[in-house]
C-alpha positions in Angstrom: 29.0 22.7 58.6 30.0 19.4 60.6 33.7 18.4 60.0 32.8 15.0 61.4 32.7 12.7 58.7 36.9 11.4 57.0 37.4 11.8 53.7 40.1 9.3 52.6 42.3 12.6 51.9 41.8 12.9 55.6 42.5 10.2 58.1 43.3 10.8 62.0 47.1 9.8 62.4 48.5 8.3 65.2 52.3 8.7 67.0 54.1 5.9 68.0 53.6 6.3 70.8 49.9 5.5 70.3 50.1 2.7 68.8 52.3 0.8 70.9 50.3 1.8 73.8 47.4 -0.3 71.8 49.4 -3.2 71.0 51.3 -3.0 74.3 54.7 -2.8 73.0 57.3 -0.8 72.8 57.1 2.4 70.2 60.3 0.9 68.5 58.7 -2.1 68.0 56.1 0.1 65.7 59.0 1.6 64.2 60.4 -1.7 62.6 56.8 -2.8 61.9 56.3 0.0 59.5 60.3 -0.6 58.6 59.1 -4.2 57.8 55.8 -2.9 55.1 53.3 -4.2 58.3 52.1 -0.7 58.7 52.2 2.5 56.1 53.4 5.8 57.8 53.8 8.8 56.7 56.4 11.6 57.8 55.7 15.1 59.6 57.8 17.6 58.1 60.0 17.6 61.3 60.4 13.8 59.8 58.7 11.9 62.7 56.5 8.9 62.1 52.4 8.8 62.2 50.6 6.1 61.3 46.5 6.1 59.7 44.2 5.0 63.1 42.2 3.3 60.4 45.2 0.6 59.1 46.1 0.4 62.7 42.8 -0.5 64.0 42.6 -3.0 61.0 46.0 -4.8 62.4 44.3 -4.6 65.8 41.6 -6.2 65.0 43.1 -9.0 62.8 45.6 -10.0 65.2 43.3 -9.7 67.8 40.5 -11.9 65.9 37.9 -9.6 66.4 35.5 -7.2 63.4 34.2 -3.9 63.9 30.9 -3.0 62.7 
């Protein structure tokens, strides 16, 4: 059984980290971007941030002016 394919009950989160390494900013910088509504995030149960990889991608790609296929 392949465990390849996301369901949309299952979508690869990303740390802050990550995601400001992408945008090259600071990981506060994320932090108040998900403060302001620009990205959703959800909580860990240890109450740290992670953030879909397909919404951030999305951002990525608008500010950036680019589509994936």
């Amino acid at each position: 059984m392949s465990t390849s394919r996301q369901s949309p009950e299952f979508t690869r989160l990303l740390t802050p980290a990550e995601v400001a390494a992408m945008f090259r900013v600071d990981p506060k910088t994320v932090t108040r971007w998900a403060k302001d509504g620009k990205l959703t995030s959800v909580r860990t149960l240890g109450g740290h941030r992670r953030y879909p990889e397909a919404e951030v991608r999305a951002l990525l790609d608008q500010i950036s002016g680019t589509a994936r296929p």
